[in-house]
LOKE-525684 format. One record per residue (C-alpha): residue number from 1; residue in three letters; x, y, z. Coordinates in pm, whole numbers, plus 50000, padded with zeros to 5 digits. Layout:
<sites>
SITE  roza  tilo     xx     yy     zz
SITE   NUM   ALA      X      Y      Z
...
</sites>
This chain:
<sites>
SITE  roza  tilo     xx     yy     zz
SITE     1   UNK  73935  01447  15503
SITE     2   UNK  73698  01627  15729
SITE     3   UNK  73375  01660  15504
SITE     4   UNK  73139  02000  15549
SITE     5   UNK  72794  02126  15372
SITE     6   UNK  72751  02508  15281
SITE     7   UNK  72428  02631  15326
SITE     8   UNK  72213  02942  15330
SITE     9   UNK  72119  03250  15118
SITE    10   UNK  72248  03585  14960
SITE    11   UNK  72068  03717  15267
SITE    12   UNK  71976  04015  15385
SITE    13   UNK  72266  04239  15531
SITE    14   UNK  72473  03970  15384
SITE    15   UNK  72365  04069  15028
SITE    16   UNK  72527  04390  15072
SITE    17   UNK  72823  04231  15172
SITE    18   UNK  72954  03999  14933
SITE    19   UNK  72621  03814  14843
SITE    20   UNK  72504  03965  14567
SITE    21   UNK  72821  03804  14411
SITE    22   UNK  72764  03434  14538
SITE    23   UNK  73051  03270  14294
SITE    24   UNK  73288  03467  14457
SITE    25   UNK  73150  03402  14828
SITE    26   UNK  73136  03044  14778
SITE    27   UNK  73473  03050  14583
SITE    28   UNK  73658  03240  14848
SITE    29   UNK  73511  02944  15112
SITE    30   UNK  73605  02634  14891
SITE    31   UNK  73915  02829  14843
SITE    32   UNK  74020  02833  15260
SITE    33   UNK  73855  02477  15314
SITE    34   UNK  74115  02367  15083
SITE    35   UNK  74387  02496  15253
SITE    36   UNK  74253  02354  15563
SITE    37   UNK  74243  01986  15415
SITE    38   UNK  73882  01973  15397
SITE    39   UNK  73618  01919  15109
SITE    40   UNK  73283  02029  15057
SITE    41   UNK  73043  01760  15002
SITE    42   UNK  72707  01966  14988
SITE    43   UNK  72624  02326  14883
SITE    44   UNK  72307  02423  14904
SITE    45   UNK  72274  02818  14870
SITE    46   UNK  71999  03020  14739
SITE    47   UNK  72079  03304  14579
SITE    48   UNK  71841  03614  14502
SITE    49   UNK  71870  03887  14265
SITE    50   UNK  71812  04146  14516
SITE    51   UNK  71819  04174  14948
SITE    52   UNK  71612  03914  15100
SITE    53   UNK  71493  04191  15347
SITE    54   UNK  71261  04305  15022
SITE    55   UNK  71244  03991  14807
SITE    56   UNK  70949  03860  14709
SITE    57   UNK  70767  03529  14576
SITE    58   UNK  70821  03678  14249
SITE    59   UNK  71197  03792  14272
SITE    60   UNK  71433  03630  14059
SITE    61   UNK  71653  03375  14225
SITE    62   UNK  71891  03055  14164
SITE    63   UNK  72038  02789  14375
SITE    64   UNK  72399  02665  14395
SITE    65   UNK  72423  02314  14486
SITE    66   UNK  72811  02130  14436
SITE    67   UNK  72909  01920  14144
SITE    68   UNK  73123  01590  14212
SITE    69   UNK  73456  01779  14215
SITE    70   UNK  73278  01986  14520
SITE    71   UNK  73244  02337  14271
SITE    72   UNK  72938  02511  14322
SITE    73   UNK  72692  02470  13988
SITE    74   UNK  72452  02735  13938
SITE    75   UNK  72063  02607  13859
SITE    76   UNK  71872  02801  13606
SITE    77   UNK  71694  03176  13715
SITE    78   UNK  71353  03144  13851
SITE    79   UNK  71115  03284  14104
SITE    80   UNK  71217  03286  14468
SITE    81   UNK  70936  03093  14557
SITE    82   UNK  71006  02793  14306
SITE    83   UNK  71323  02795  14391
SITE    84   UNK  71262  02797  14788
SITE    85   UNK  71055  02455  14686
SITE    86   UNK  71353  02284  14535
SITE    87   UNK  71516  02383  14802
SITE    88   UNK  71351  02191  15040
SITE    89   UNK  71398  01878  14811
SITE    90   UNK  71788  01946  14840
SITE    91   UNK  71721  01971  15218
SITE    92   UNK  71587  01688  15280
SITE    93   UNK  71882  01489  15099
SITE    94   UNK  72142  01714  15312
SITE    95   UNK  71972  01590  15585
SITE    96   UNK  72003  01219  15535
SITE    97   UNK  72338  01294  15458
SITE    98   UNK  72428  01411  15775
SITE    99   UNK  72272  01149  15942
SITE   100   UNK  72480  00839  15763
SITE   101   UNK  72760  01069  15823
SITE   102   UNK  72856  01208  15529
SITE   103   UNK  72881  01556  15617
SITE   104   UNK  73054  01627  15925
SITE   105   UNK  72959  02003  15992
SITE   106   UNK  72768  02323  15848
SITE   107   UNK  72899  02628  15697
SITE   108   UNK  72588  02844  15772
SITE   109   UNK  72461  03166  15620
SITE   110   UNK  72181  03386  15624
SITE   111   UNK  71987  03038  15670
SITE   112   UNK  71634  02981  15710
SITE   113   UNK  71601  02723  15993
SITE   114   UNK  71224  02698  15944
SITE   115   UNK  71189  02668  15603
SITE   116   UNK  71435  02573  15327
SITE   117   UNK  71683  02415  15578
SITE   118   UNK  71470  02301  15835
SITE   119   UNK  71602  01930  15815
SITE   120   UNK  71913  01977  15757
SITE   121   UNK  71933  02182  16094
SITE   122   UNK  71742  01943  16234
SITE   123   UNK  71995  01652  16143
SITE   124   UNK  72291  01869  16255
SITE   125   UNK  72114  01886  16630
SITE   126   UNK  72098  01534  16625
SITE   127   UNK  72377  01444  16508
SITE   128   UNK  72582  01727  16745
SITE   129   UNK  72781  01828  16450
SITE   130   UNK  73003  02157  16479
SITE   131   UNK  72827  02470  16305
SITE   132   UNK  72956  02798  16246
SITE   133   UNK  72796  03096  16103
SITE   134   UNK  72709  03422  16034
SITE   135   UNK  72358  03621  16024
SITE   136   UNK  72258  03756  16317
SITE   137   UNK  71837  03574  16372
SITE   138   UNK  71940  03299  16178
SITE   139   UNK  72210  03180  16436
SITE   140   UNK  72014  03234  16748
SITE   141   UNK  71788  03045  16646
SITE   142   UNK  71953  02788  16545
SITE   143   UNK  72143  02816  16901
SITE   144   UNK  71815  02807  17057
SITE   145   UNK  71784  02535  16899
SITE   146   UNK  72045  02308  17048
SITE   147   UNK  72263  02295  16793
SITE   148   UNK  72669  02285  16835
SITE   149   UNK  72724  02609  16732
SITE   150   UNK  73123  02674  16779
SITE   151   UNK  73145  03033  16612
SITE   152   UNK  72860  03281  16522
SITE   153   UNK  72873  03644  16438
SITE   154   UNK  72672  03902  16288
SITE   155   UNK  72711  03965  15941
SITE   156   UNK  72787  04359  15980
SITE   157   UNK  73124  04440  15898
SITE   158   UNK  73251  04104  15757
SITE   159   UNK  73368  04032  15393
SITE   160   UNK  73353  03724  15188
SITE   161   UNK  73760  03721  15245
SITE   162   UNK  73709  03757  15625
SITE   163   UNK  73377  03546  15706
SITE   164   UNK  73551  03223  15515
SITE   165   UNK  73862  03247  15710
SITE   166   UNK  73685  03333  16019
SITE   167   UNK  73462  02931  15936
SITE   168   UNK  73777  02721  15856
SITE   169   UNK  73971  02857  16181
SITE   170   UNK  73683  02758  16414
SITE   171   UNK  73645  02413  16219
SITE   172   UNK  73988  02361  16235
SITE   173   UNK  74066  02448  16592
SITE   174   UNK  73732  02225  16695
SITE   175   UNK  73905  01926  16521
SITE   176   UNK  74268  01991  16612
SITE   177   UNK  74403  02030  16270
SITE   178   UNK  74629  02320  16073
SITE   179   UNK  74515  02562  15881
SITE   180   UNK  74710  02818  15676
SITE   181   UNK  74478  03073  15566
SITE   182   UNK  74516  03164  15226
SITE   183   UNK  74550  03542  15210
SITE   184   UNK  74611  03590  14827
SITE   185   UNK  74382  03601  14546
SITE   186   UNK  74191  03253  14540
SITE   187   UNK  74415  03141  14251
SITE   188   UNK  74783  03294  14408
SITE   189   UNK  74715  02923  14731
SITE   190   UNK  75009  03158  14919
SITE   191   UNK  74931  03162  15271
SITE   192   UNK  75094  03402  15579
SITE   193   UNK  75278  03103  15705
SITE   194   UNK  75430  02935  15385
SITE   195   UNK  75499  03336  15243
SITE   196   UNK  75597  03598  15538
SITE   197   UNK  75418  03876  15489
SITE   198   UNK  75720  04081  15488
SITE   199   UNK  75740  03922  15155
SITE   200   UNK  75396  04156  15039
SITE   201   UNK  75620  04527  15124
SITE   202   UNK  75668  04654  14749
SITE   203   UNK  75779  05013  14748
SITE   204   UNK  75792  04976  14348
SITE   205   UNK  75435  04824  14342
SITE   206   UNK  75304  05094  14619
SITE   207   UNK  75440  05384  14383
SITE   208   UNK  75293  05255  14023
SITE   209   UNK  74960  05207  14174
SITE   210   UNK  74982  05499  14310
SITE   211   UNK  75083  05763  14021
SITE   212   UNK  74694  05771  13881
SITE   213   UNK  74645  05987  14236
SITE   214   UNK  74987  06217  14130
SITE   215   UNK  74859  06235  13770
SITE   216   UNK  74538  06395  13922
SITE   217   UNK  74711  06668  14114
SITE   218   UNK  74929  06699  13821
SITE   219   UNK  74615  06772  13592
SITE   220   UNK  74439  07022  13880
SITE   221   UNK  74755  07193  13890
SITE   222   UNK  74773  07297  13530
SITE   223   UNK  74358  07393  13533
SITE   224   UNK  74423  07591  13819
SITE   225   UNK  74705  07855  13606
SITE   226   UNK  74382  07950  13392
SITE   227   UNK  74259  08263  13518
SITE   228   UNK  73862  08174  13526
SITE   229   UNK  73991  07818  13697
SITE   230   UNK  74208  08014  13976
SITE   231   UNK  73986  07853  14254
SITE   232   UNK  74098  07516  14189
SITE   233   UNK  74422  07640  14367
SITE   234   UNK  74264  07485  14698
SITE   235   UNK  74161  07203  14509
SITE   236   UNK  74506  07129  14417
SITE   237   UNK  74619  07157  14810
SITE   238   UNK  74331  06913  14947
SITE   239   UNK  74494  06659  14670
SITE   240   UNK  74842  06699  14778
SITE   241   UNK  74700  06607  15145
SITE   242   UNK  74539  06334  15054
SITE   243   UNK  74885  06190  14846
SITE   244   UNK  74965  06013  15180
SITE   245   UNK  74639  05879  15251
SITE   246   UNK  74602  05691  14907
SITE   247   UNK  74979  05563  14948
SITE   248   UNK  74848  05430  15306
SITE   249   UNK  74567  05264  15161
SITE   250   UNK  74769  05135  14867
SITE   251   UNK  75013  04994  15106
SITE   252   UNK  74807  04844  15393
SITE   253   UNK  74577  04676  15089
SITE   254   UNK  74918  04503  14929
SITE   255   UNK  75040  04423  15262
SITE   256   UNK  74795  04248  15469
SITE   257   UNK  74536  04087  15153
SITE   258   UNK  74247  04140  15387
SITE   259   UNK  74055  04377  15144
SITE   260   UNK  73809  04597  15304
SITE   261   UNK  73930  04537  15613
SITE   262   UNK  74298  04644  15531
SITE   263   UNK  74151  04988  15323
SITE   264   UNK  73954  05078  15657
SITE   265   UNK  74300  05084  15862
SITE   266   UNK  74479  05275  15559
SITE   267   UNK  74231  05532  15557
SITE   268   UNK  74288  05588  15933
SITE   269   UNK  74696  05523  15921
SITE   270   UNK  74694  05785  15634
SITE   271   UNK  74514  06070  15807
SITE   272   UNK  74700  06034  16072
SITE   273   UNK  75028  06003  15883
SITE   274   UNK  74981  06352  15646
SITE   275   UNK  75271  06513  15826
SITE   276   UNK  75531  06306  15697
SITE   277   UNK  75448  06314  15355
SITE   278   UNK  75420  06029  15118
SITE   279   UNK  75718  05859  15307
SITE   280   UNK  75519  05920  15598
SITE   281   UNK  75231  05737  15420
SITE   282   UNK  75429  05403  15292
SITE   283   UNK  75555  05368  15669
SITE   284   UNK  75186  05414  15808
SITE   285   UNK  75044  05197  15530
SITE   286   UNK  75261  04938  15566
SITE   287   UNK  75275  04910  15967
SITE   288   UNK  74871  04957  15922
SITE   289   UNK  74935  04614  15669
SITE   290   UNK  75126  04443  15933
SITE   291   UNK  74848  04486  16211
SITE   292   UNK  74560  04433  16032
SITE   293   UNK  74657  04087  15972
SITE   294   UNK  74810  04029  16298
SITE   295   UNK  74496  04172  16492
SITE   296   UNK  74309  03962  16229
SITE   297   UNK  74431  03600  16369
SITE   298   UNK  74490  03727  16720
SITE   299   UNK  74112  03766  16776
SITE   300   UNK  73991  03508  16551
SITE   301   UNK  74213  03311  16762
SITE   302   UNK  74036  03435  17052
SITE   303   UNK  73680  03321  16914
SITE   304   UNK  73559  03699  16899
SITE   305   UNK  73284  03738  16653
SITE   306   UNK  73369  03850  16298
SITE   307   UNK  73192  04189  16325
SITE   308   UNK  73450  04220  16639
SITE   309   UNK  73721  04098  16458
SITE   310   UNK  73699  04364  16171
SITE   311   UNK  73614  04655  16358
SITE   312   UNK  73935  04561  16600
SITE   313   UNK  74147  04439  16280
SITE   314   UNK  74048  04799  16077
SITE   315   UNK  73987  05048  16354
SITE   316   UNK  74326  04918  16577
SITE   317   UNK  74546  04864  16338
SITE   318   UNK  74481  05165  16130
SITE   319   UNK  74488  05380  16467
SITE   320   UNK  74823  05252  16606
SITE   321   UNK  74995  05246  16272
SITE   322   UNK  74854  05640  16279
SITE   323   UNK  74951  05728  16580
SITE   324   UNK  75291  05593  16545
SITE   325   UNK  75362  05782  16206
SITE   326   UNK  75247  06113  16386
SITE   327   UNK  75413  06112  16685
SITE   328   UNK  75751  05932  16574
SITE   329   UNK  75814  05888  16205
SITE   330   UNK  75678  06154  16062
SITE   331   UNK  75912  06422  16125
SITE   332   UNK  76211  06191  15977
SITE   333   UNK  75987  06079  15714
SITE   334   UNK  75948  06434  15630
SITE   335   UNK  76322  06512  15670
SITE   336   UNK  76414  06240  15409
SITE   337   UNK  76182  06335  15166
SITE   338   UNK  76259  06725  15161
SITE   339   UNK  76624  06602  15132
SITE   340   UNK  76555  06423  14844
SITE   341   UNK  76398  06654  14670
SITE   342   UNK  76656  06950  14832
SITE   343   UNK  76977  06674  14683
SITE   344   UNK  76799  06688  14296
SITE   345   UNK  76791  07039  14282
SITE   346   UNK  77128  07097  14433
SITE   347   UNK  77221  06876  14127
SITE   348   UNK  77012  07087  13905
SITE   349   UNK  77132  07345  14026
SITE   350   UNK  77498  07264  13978
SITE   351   UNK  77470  07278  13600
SITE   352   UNK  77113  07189  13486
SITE   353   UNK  77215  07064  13137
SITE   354   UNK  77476  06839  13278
SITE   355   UNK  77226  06668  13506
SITE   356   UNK  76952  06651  13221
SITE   357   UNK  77238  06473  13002
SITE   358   UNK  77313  06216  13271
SITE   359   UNK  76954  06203  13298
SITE   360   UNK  76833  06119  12984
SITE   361   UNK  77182  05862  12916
SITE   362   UNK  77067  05636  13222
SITE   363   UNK  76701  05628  13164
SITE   364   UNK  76696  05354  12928
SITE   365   UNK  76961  05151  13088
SITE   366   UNK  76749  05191  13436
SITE   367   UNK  76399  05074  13305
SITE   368   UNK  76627  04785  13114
SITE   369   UNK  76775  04742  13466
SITE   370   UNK  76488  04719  13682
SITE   371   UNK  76612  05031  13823
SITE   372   UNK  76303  05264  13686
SITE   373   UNK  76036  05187  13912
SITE   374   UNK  76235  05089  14223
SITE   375   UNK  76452  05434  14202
SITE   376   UNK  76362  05669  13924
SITE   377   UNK  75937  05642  13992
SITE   378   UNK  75919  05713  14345
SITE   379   UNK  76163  06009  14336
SITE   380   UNK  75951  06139  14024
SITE   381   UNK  75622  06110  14249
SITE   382   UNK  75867  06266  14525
SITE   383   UNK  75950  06578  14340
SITE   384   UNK  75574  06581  14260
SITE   385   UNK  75425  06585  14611
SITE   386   UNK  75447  06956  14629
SITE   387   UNK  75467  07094  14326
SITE   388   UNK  75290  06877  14075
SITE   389   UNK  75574  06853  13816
SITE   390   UNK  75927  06708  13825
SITE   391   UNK  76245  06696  13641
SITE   392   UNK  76278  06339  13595
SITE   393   UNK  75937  06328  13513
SITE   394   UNK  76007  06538  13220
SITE   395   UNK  76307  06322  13121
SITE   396   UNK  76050  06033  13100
SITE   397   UNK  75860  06159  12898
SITE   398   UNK  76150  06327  12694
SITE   399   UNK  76427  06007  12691
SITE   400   UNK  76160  05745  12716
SITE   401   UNK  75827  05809  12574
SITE   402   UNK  75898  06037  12300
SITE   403   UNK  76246  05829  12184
SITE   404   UNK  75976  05530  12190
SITE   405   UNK  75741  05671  11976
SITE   406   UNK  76004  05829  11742
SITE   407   UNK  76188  05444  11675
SITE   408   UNK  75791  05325  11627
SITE   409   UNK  75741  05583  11385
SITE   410   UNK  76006  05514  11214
SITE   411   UNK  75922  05136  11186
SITE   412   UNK  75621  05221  11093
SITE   413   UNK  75759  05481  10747
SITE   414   UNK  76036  05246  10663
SITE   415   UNK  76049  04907  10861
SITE   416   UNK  76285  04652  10726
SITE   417   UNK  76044  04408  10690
SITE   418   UNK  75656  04397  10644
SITE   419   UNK  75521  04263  10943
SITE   420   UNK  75755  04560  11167
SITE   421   UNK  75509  04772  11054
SITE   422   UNK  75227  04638  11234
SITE   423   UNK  75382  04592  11512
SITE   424   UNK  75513  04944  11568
SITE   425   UNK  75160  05076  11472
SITE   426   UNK  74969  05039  11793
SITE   427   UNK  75286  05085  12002
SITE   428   UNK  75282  05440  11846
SITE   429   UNK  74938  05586  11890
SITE   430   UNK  75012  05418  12310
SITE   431   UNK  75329  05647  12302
SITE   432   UNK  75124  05923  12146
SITE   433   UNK  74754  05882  12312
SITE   434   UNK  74906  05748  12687
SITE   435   UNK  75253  05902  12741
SITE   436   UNK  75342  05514  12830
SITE   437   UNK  75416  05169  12708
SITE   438   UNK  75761  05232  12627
SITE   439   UNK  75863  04858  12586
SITE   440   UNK  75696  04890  12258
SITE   441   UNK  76030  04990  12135
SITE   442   UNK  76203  04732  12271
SITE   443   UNK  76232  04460  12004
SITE   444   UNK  76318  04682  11741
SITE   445   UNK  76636  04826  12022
SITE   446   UNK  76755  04426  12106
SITE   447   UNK  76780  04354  11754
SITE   448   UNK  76969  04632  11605
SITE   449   UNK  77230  04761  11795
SITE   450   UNK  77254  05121  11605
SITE   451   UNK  76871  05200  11681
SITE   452   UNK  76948  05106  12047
SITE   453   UNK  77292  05319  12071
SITE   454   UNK  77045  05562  11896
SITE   455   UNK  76760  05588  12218
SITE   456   UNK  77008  05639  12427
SITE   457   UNK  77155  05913  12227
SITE   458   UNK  76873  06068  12171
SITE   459   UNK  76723  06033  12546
SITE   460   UNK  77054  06204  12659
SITE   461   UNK  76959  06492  12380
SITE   462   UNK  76627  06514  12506
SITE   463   UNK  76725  06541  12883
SITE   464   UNK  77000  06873  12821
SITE   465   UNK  76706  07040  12660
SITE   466   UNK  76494  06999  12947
SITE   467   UNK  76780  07095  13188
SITE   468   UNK  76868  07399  12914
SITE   469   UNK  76521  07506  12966
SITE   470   UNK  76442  07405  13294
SITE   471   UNK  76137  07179  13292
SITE   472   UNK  75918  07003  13494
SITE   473   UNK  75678  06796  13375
SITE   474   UNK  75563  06426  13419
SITE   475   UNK  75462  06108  13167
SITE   476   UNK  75196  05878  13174
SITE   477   UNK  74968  06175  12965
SITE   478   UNK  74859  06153  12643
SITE   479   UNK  75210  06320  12479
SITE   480   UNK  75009  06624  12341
SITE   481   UNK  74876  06739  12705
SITE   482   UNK  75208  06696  12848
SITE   483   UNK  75355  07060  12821
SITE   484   UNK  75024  07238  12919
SITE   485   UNK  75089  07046  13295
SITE   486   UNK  75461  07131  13283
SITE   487   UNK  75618  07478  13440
SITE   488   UNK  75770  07567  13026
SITE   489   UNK  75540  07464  12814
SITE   490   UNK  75756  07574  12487
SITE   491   UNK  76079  07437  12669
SITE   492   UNK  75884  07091  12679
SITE   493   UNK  75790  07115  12354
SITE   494   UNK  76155  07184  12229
SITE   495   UNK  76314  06875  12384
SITE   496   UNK  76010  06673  12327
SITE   497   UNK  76034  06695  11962
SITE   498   UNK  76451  06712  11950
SITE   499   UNK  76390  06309  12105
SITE   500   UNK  76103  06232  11863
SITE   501   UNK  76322  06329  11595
SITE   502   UNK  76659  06242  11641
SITE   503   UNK  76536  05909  11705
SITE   504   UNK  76302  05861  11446
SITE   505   UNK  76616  05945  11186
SITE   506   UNK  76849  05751  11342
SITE   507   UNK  76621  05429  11356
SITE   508   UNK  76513  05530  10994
SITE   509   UNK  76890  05530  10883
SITE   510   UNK  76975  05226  11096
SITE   511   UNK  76655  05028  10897
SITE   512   UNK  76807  05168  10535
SITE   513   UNK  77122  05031  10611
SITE   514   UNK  76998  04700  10757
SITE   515   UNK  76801  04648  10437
SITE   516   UNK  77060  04733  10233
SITE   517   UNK  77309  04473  10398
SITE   518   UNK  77038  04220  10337
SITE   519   UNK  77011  04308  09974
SITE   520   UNK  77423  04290  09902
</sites>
């Protein structure tokens, strides 16, 4: 096992990117060294609490220095220029380290080459050992030096993410051994090879994380019927613009794991990918995904350095992906969303309490099903896109939230046992306060079979009223605010409160008789 020695600082530029958080900089390195096969033997990385470019003696400061399991230890705070002296101390060891051969190359960052790791670049010359590295002055002069550099970049543009994959590539391309980056969250150890990537495309993930950018519109929408607040009309339009850009950004994020990086090529795939909507933005968002990580190894591959790599990874990707949406997808992305939306109102339109009842009957059995958020949620955010409200939006709220609250409630006056009680309590106020957590409701459904029959009665209740009175409306609001952001405020209301109660009796009657079984 190839053995390699981390050194450096929070740095300059470098602080700005990624090193005021050093754990998480040194983390995301031990993190791709392991997947590489490697270890680090020696860390030794002074950290500052504020840019080197205006530290001074006094600043406070730390050092990280690696434990015998190779996990960076943090010393205790001190000045800058204390710890710069202990620093040496650990250089000097490094040093004689490399030179009996114990460390076989240098991770190096924002180093100082004439002061706190003077020997330990010195060793590395003589020694020849491979050294790659980002930080502009610090690696010339190392090169100047005559030291083995393999890879060296500037800092700009990099992340933590991007720099540590960028080392272990090099490394393991110099020595002739595989590497699988890991692309996931340091604790996930998935890598592009072992999981495709194809593997990352969630529509259903895309669209949840998503819905806090819908709720927005939703809640400018509403402001904007109040006569003094007319003007946020064209507030209210920029938002529904920018719908496809945040699903882009969403998307390329999820897809290619290559933070920053991947947001930058969103951005640009989502501008460029307005015209076709918010199917238009999942299709630029997630070819953006794709790119960014291909573009990503291609030129890493090709030893270009990082600051290269990110600007081609971000700026290409994001800009092909773009371009591609606008000129080809976007008018069929377009097409299939307006027909969508054109199909639910046709069905609306056919008898509107008919399709509230069907509504309302298969909400519960599609959340139960999985069906909710692959289906019902993205044709909710659909209806949204252009006019901030929808009709299954309102049956959420009316067959799901309010039919959970109602069975809490009723837990909560008459439970069948003591400890019901306190569970149902805090489900309740989230019904109430959030417009969500609607699982809350769910142990009390599995184990009685009247109180479940009863949500789904009750949801189907709920969802005629809102087709009798022709609502649209949205959940995931606190349950009080909900009507003032639908298009019939009263109408919401009406159903609302028919699902709160109906199932809040039922449940109540369905407890009564439970405990009076138990007492016979």
């Amino acid at each position: 096992m190839r053995k390699i020695a981390i050194i450096g600082s929070s740095g300059g530029n470098l602080f700005n990117l990624g090193g005021r958080n050093p754990d998480k900089l040194l983390q995301e390195i031990l993190t791709q060294s392991e997947a590489a096969g490697t270890e680090i033997a020696a860390i030794q990385f002074i950290a500052a609490e504020s840019s080197m470019d205006a530290a001074k003696n006094t600043t406070n400061a730390a050092m990280y220095y690696a434990n015998e399991m190779g996990q960076p230890v943090k010393t205790n705070t001190s000045s800058l220029s204390q710890i710069n002296e202990a620093a040496k101390s650990e250089d000097m060891k490094l040093a004689e380290r490399i030179r009996k051969g114990e460390v076989e190359a240098l991770i190096v960052m924002s180093a100082d080459p004439s002061g706190a790791n003077k020997e330990t670049i010195a060793a590395a010359i003589e020694k020849q050992i491979p050294i790659v590295g980002t930080g502009g002055t610090s690696m010339a002069t190392i090169s100047s030096k005559g030291a083995n550099v393999i890879a060296q970049s500037g800092t700009t543009g990099t992340t933590n993410r991007t720099r540590a994959i960028s080392f272990m590539t090099s490394l393991a391309k110099h020595w002739g051994m595989k590497y699988k980056p890991v692309i996931g969250t340091v604790s996930e150890q998935a890598s592009p090879q072992e999981k495709s990537i194809w593997k990352n495309i969630n529509l259903r993930g895309i669209m949840v994380s998503a819905l806090p950018g819908f709720i927005a519109m939703a809640i400018v929408l509403a402001l904007s019927k109040i006569p003094a607040l007319s003007g946020l009309q064209s507030v209210f339009d920029i938002i529904v613009q920018a719908l496809p850009i945040i699903i882009a950004v969403i998307a390329a994020k999820q897809v290619s794991n290559l933070e920053e990086v991947s947001i930058v090529a969103g951005v640009v795939a989502g501008v460029l990918s307005v015209n076709g909507g918010i199917i238009g933005g999942i299709i630029g968002g997630i070819l953006a995904g794709l790119l960014v990580q291909f573009f990503f190894y291609k030129t890493i591959q090709w030893k270009f350095p990082m600051t290269t790599v990110n600007i081609v990874a971000g700026g290409l990707a994001g800009l092909i992906s773009g371009m591609a949406v606008y000129y080809l997808f976007a008018p069929i992305a377009l097409y299939i969303g307006d027909g969508i939306k054109l199909a639910i109102e046709a069905t609306i339109d056919f008898n509107p309490v008919l399709a509230g009842l069907l509504g309302g009957l298969l909400i519960w059995p599609a959340i139960l099903g999985g069906v909710y958020h692959a289906a019902i949620l993205p044709i909710v955010l659909l209806e949204m896109e252009k006019t901030g409200a929808s009709f299954l939006g309102a049956i959420d709220m009316v067959g799901l939230v309010l039919v959970s609250a109602g069975i809490n409630l009723a837990n909560i006056v008459s439970p069948r046992d003591k400890g019901e009680a306190a569970a149902a309590t805090p489900g309740f106020l989230v019904n109430m306060g959030f417009g969500t957590f609607v699982e809350a409701a769910y142990p009390f459904m599995f184990s009685n079979k009247m109180v479940f029959a009863g949500a789904i009665i009750s949801a189907g209740v709920g969802g005629a009223l809102v087709g009798l009175f022709d609502v649209r409306g949205t959940a995931y609001l606190p349950t009080f605010a909900a009507p003032f952001l639908s298009n019939n405020a009263l109408g919401f209301v009406i159903a609302m409160l028919a699902s709160l109660i109906l199932s809040f009796v039922i449940t109540l009657l369905a407890n009564r008789m439970s405990k009076s079984g138990v007492k016979e």
